[in-house]
Every structure is written in C-alpha cells, then in structure tokens.
N, CA, C and O atoms as CSV, one atom per row, in Angstrom:
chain,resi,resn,atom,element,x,y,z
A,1,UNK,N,N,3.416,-1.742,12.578
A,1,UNK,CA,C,3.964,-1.024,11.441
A,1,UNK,C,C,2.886,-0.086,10.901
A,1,UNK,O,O,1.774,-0.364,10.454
A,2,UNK,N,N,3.554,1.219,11.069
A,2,UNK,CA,C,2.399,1.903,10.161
A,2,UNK,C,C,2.193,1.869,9.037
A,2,UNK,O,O,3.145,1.752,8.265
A,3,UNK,N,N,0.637,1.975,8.473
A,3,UNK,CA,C,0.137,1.760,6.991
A,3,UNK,C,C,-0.255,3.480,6.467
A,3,UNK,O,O,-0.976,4.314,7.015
A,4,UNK,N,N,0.451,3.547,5.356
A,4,UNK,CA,C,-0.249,4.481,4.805
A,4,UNK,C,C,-1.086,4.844,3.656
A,4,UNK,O,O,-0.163,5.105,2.886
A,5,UNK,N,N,-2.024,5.032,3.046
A,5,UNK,CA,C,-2.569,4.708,1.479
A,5,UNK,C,C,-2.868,6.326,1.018
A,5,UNK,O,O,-3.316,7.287,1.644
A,6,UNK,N,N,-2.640,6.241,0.338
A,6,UNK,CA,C,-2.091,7.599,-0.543
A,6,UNK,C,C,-3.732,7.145,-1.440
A,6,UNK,O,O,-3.966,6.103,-2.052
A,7,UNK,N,N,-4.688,8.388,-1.214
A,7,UNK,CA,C,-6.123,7.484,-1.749
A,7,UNK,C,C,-6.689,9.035,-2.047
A,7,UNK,O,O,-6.346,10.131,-1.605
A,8,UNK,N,N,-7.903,8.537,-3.177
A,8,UNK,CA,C,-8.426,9.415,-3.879
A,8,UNK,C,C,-10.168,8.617,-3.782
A,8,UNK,O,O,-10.648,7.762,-4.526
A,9,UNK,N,N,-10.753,9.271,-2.632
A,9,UNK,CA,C,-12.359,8.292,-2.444
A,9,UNK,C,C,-13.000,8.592,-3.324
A,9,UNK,O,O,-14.163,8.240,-3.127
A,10,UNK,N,N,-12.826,9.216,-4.496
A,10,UNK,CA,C,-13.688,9.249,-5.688
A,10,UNK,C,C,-13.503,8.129,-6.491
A,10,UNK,O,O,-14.452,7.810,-7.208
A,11,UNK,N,N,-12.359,7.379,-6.530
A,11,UNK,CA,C,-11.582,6.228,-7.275
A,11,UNK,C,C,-12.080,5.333,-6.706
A,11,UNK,O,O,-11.907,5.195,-5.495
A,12,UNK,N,N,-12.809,4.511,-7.409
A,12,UNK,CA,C,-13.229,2.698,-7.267
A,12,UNK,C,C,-12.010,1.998,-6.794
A,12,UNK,O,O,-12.167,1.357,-5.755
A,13,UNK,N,N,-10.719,1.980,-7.378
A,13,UNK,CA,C,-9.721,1.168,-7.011
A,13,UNK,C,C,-9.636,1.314,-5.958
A,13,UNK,O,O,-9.806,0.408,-5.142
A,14,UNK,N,N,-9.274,2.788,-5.598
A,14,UNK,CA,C,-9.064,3.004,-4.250
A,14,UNK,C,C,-9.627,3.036,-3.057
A,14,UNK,O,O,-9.084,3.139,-1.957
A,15,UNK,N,N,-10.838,2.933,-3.352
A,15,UNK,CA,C,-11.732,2.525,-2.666
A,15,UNK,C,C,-12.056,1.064,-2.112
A,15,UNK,O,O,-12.659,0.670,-1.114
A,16,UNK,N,N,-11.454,0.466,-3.094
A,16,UNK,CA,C,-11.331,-1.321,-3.013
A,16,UNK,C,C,-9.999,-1.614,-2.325
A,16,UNK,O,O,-9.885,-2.628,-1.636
A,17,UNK,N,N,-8.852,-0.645,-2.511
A,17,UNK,CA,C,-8.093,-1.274,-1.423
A,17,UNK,C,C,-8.431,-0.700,-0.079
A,17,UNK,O,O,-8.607,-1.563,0.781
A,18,UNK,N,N,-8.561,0.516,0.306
A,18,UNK,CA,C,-8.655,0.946,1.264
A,18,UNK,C,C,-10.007,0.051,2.171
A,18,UNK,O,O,-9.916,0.126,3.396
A,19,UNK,N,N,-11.009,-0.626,1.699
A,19,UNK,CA,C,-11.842,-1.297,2.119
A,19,UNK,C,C,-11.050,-2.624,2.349
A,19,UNK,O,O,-11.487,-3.278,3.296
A,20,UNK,N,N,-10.098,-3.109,1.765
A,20,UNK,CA,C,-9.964,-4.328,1.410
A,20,UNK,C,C,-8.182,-3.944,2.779
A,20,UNK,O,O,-7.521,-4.981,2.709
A,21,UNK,N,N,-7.877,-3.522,3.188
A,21,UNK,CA,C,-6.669,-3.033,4.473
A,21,UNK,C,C,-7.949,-2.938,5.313
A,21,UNK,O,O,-7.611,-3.442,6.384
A,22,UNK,N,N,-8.937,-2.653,5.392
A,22,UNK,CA,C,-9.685,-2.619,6.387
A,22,UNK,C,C,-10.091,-3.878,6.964
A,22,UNK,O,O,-9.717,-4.260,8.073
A,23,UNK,N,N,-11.045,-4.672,6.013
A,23,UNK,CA,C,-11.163,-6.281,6.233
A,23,UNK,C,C,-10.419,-6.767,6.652
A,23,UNK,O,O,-10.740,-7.857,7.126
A,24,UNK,N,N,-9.117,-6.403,6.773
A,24,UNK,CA,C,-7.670,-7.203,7.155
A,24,UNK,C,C,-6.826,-6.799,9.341
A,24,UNK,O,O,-5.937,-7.173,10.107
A,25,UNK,N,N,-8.256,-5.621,9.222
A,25,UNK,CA,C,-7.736,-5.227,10.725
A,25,UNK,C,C,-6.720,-4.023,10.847
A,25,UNK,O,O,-6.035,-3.654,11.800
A,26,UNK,N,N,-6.876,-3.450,9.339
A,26,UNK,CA,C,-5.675,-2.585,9.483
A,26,UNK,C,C,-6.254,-0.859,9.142
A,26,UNK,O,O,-7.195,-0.766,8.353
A,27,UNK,N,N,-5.761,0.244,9.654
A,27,UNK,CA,C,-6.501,1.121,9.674
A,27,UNK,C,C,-5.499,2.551,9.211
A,27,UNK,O,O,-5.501,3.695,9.664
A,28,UNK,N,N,-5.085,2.226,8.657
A,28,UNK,CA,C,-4.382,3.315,7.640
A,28,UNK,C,C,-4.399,4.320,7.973
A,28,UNK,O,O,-5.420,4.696,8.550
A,29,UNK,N,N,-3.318,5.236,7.788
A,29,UNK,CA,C,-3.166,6.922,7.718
A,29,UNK,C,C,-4.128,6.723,6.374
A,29,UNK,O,O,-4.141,5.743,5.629
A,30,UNK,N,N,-4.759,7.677,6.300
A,30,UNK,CA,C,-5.274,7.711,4.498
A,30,UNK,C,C,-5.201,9.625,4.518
A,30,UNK,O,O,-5.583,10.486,5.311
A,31,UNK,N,N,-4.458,9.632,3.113
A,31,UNK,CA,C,-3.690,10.726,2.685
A,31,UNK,C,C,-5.182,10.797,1.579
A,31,UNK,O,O,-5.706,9.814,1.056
A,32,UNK,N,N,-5.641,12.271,1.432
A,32,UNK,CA,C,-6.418,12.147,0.809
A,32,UNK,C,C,-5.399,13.038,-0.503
A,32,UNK,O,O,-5.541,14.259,-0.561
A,33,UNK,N,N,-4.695,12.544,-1.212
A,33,UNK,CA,C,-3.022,12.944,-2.027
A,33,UNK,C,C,-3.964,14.212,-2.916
A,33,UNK,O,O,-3.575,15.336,-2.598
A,34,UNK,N,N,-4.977,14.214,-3.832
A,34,UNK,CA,C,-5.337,15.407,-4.201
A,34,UNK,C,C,-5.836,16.774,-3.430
A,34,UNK,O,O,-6.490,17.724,-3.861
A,35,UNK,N,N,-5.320,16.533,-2.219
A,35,UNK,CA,C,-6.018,17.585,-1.555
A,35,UNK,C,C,-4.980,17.808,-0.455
A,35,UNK,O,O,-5.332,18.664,0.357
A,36,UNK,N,N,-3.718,17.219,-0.213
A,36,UNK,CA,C,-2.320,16.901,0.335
A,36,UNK,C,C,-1.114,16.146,-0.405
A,36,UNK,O,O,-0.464,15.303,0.213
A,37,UNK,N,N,-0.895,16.389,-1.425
A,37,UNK,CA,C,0.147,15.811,-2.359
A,37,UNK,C,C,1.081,15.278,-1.488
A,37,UNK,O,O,1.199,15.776,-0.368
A,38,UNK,N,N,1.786,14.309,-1.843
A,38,UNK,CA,C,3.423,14.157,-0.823
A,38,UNK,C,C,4.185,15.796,-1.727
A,38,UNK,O,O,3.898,16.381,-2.772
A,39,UNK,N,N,4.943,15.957,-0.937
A,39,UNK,CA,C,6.434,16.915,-1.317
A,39,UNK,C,C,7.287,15.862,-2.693
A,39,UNK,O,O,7.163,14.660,-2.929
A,40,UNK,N,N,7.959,16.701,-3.242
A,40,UNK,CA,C,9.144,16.401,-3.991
A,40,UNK,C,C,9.629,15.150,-3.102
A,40,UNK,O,O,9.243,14.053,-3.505
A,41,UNK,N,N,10.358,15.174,-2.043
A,41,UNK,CA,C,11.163,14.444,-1.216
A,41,UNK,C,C,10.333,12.803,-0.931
A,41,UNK,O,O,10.710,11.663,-1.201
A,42,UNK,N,N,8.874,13.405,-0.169
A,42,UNK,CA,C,8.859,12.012,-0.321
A,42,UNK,C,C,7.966,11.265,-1.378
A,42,UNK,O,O,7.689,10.104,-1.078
A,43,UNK,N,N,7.494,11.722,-2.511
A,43,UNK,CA,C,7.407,11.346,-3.902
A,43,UNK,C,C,8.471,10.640,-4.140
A,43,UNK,O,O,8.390,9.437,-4.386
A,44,UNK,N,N,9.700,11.342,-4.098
A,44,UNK,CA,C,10.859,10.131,-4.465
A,44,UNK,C,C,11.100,9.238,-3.539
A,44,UNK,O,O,12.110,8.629,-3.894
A,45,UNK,N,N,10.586,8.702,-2.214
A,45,UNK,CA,C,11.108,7.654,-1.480
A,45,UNK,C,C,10.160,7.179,-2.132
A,45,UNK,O,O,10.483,6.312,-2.945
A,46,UNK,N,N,8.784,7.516,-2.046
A,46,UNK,CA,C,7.458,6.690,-2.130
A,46,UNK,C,C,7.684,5.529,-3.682
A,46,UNK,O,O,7.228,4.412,-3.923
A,47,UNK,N,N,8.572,6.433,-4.450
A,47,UNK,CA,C,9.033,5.629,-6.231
A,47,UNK,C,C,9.882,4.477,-6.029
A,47,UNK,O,O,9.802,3.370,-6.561
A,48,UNK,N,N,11.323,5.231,-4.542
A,48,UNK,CA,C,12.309,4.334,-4.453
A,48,UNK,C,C,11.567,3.010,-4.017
A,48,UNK,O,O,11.809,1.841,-4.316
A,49,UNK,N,N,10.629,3.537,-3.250
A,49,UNK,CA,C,9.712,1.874,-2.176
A,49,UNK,C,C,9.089,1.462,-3.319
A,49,UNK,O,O,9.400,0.277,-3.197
A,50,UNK,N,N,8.408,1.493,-4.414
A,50,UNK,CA,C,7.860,0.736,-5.018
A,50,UNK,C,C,8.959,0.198,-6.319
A,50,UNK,O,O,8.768,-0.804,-7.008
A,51,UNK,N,N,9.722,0.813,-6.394
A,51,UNK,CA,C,10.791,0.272,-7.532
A,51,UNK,C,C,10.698,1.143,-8.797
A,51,UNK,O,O,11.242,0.707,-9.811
A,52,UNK,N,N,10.127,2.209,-8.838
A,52,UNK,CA,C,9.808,2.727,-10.136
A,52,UNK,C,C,10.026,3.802,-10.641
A,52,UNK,O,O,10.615,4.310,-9.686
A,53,UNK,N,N,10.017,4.769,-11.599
A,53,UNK,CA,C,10.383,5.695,-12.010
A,53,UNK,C,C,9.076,6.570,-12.031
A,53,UNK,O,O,7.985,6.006,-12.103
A,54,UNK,N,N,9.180,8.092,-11.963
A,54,UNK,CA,C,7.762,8.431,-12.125
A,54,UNK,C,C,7.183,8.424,-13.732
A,54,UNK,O,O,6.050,8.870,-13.911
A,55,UNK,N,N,7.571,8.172,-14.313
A,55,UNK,CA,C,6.879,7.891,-15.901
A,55,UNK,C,C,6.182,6.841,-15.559
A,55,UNK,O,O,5.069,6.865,-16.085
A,56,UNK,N,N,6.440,5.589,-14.651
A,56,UNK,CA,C,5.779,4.336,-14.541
A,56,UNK,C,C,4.449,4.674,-13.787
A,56,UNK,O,O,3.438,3.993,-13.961
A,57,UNK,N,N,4.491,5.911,-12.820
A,57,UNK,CA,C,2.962,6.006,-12.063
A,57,UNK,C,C,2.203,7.249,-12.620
A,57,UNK,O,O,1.582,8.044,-11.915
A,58,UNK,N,N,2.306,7.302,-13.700
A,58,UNK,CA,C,1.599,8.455,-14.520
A,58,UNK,C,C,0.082,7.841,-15.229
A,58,UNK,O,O,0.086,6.850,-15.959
A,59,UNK,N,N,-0.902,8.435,-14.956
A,59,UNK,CA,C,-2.014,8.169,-15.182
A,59,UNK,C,C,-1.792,9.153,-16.774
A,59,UNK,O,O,-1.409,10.294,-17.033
A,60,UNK,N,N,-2.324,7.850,-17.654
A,60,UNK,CA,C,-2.178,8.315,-18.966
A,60,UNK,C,C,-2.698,9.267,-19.346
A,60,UNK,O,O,-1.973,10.256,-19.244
A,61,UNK,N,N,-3.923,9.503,-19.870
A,61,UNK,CA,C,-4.940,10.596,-19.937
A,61,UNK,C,C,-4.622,11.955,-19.172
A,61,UNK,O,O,-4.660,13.071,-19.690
A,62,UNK,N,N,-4.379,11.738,-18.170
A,62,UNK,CA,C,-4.440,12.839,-17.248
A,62,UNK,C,C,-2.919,13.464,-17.537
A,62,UNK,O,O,-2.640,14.660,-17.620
A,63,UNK,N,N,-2.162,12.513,-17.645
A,63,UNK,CA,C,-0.827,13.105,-17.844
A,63,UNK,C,C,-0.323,14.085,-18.959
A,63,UNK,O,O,0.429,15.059,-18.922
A,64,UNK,N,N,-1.195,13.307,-20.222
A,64,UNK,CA,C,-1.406,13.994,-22.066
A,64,UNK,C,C,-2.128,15.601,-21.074
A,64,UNK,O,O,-1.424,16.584,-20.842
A,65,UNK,N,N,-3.091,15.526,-20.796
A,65,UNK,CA,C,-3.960,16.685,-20.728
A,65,UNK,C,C,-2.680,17.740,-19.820
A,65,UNK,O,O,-2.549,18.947,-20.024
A,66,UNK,N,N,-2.056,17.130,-19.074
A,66,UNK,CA,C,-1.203,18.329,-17.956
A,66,UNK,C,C,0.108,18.857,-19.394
A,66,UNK,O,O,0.776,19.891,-19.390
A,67,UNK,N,N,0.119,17.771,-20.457
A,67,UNK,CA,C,1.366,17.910,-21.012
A,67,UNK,C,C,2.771,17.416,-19.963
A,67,UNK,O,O,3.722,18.190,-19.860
A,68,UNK,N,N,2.771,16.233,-19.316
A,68,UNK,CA,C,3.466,15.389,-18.850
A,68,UNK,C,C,4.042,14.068,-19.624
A,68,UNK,O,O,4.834,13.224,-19.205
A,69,UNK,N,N,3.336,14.171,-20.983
A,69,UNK,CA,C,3.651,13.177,-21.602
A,69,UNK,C,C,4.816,13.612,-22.659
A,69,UNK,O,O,4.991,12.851,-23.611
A,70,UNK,N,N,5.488,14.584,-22.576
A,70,UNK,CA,C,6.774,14.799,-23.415
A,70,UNK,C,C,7.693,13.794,-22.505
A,70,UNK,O,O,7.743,13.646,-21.284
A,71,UNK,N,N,8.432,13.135,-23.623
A,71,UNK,CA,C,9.030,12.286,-23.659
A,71,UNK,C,C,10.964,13.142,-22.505
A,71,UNK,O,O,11.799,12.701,-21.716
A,72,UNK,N,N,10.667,14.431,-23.193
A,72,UNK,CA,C,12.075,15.206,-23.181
A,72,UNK,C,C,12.180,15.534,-21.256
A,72,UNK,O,O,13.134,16.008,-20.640
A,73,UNK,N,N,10.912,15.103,-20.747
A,73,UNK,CA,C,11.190,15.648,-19.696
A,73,UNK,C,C,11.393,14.797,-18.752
A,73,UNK,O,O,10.710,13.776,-18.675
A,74,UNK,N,N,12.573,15.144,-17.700
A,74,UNK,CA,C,13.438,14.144,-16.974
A,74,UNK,C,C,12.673,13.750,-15.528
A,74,UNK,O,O,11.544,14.143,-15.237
A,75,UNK,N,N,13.545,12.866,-14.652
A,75,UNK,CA,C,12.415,12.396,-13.682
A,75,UNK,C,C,12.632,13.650,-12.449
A,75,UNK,O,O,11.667,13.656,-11.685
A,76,UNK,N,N,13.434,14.449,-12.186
A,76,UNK,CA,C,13.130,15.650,-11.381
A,76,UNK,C,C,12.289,16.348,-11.981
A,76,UNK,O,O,11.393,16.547,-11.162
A,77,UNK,N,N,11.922,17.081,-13.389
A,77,UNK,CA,C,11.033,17.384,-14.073
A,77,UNK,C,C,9.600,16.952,-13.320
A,77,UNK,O,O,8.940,17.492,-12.432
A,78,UNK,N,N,9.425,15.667,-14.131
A,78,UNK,CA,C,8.575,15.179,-13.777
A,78,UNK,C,C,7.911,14.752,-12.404
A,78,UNK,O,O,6.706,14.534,-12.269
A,79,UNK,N,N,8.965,14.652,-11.301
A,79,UNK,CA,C,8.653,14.752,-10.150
A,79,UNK,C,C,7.399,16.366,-9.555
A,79,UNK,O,O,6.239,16.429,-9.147
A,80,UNK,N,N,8.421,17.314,-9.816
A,80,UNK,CA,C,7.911,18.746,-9.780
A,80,UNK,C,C,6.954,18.791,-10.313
A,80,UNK,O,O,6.413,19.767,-9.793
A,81,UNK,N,N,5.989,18.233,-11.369
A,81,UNK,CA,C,5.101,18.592,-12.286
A,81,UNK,C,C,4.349,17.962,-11.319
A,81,UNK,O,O,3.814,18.845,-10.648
A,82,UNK,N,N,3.965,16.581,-10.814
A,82,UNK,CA,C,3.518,15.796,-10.326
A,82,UNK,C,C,2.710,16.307,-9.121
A,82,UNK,O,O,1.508,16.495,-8.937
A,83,UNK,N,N,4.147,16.511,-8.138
A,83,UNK,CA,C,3.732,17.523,-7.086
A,83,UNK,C,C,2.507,18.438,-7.005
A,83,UNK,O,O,1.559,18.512,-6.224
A,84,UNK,N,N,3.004,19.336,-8.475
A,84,UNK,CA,C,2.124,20.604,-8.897
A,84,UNK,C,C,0.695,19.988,-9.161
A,84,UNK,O,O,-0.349,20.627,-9.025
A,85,UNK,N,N,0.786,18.464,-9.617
A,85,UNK,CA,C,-0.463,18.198,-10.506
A,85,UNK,C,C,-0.837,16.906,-9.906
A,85,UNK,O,O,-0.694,15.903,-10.606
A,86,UNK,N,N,-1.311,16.782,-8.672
A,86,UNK,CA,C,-1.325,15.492,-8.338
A,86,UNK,C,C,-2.316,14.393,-8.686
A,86,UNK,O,O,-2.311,13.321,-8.081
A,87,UNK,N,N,-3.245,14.697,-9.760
A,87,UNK,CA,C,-4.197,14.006,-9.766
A,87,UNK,C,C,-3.391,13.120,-11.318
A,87,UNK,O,O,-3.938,12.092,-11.717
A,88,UNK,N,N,-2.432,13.518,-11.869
A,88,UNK,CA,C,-1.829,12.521,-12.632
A,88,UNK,C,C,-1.303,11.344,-12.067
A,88,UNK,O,O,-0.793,10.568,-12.875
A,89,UNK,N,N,-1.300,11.056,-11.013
A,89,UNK,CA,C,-0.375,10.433,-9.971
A,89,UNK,C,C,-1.383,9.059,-9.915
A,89,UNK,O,O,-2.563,9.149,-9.576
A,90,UNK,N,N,-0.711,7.725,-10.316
A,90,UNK,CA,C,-1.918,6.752,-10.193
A,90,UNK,C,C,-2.348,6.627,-8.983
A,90,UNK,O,O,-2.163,7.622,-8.282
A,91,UNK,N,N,-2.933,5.616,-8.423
A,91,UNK,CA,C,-3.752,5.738,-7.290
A,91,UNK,C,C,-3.933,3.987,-7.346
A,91,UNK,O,O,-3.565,3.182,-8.202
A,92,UNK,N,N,-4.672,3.793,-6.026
A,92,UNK,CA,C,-3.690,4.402,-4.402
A,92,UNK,C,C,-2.536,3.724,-4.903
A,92,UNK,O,O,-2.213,3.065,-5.891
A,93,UNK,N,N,-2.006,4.173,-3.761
A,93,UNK,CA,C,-0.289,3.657,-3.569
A,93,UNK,C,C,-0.783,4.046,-1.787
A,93,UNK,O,O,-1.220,4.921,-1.039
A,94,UNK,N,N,-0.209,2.339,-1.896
A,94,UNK,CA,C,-0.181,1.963,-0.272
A,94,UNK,C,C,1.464,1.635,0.447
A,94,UNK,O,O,2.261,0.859,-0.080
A,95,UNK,N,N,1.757,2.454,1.818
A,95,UNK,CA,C,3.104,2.740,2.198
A,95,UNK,C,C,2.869,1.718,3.432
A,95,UNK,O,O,1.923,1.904,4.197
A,96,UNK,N,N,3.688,0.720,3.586
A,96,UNK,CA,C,3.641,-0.022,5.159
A,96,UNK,C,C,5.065,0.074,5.379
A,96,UNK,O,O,5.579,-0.856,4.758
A,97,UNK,N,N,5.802,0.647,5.872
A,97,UNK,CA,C,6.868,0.743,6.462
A,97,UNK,C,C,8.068,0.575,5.339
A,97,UNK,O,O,8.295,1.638,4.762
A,98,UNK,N,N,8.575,-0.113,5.071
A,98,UNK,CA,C,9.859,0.484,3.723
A,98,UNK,C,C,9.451,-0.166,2.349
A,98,UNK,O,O,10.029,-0.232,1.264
A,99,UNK,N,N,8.071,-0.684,2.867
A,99,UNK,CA,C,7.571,-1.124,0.965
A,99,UNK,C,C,6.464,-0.134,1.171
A,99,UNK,O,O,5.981,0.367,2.187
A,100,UNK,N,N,6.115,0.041,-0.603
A,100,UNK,CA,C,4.933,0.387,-1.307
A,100,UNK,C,C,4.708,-0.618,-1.866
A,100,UNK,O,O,5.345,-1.662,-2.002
A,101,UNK,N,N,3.558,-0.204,-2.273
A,101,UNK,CA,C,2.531,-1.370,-3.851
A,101,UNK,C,C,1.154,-0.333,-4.163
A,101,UNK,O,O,0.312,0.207,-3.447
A,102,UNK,N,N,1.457,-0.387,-5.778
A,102,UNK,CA,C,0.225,0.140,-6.312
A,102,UNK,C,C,-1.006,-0.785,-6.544
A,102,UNK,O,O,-1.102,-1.890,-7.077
A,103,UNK,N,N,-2.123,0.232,-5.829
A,103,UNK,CA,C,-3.121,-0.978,-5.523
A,103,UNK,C,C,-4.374,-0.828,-6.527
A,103,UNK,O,O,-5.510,-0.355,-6.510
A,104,UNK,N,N,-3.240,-1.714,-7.686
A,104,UNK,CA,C,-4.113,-1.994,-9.191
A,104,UNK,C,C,-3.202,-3.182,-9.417
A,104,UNK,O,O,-2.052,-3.099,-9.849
A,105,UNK,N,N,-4.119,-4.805,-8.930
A,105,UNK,CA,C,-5.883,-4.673,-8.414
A,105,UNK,C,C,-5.096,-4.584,-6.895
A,105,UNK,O,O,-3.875,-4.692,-6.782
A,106,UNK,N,N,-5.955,-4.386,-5.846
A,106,UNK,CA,C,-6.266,-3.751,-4.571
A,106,UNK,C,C,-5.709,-5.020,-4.141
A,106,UNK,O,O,-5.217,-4.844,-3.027
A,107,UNK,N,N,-5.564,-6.241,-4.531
A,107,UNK,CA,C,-4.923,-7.305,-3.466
A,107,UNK,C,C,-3.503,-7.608,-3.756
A,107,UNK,O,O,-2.952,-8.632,-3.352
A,108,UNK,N,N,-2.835,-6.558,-4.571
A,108,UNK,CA,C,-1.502,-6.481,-4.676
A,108,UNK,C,C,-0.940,-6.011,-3.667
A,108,UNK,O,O,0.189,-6.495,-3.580
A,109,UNK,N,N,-1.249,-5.022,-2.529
A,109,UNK,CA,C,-0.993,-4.267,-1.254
A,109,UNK,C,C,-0.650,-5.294,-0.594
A,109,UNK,O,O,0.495,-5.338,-0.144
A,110,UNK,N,N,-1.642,-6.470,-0.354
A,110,UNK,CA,C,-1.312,-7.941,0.421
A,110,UNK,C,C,0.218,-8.007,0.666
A,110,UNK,O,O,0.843,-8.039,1.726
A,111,UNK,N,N,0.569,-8.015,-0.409
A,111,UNK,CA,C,2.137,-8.444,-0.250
A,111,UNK,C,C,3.411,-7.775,0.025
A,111,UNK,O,O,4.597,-8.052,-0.155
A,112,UNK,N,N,2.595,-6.566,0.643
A,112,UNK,CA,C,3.642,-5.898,1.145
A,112,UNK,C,C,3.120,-5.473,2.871
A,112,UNK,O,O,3.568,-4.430,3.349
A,113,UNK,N,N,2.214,-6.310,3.673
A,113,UNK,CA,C,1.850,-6.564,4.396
A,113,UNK,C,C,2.716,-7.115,5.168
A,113,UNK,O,O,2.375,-7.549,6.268
C-alpha cells in the first residue's frame, strides 16, 4: 500500500512522523505540500479520508494572518484559499491508501497503517 505524508521538514512534528514511518520499514512518497500543495480535488479527498472539514486542519495563527479565520467563509471558500496558501494547512497529514491521520502526535499515523 502506498504511503504518502504531506510534510513540511522545517516542522518538528513532521519530522517526527516522517522519521517515526521510517523506523517502521516504510518509505513514503513525501510531498514537500509548501512547495507542491495538493489541488482543490484532492484537498477534498485528503479531508474526506481523515473525516474533517477544512476549518478543522487550519493552523490557527497562520490562518488569522491569511484572514482565513472569517467565520462567513464556506468550505469551497476555504478549500481555494488553502490551496492558494498552503502553509495554513496543519501538518503532516499522512495518506496510506483510503485513510489519512494527522500526525499530531506522530504515533497517531500508526493506526492507519
């Protein structure tokens, strides 16, 4: 099954899972997402696989500063903004075949192994 981790190597977290899929024998596509965003399209599978809405993977701070944090704006909205702005986007988010898991802490990925 392919693994994918949607990773930002400046990020400690992400750095801890992507080390921590490694220890495990497993060797990931790694999307470096600020420098290759997913598309609109699969942003929304990547939400449908983890169960969530994109308001739920919005990095707080970062989101206030883009002005992502109006309440008024809907989840295609917010999808598009995302896209545009990917470093609001929490981190990592690890893809193994029809699950995700956000890997905060990094041994939550485990379980979608």
């Amino acid at each position: 099954m392919p693994v994918t981790i949607y990773h930002n190597p400046r990020c400690g977290k992400s750095r801890q899972t992507l080390a921590l899929l490694q220890e495990k024998g497993i060797e990931p596509e790694i999307v470096n997402y600020l420098e290759t965003p997913p598309d609109a399209a699969e942003l929304t599978r990547i939400l449908s696989l983890l169960g969530k809405r994109p308001r739920d993977i919005l990095r707080r701070k970062e989101a206030k500063e883009a002005g992502l944090d109006d309440p008024a704006l809907d989840d295609a909205e917010l999808i598009g903004r995302m896209v545009a702005a990917p470093a609001v986007i929490e981190r990592p988010i690890v893809v193994a075949g029809n699950r995700a898991a956000l890997g905060r802490p990094p041994e939550s990925v485990l379980d979608i192994l």
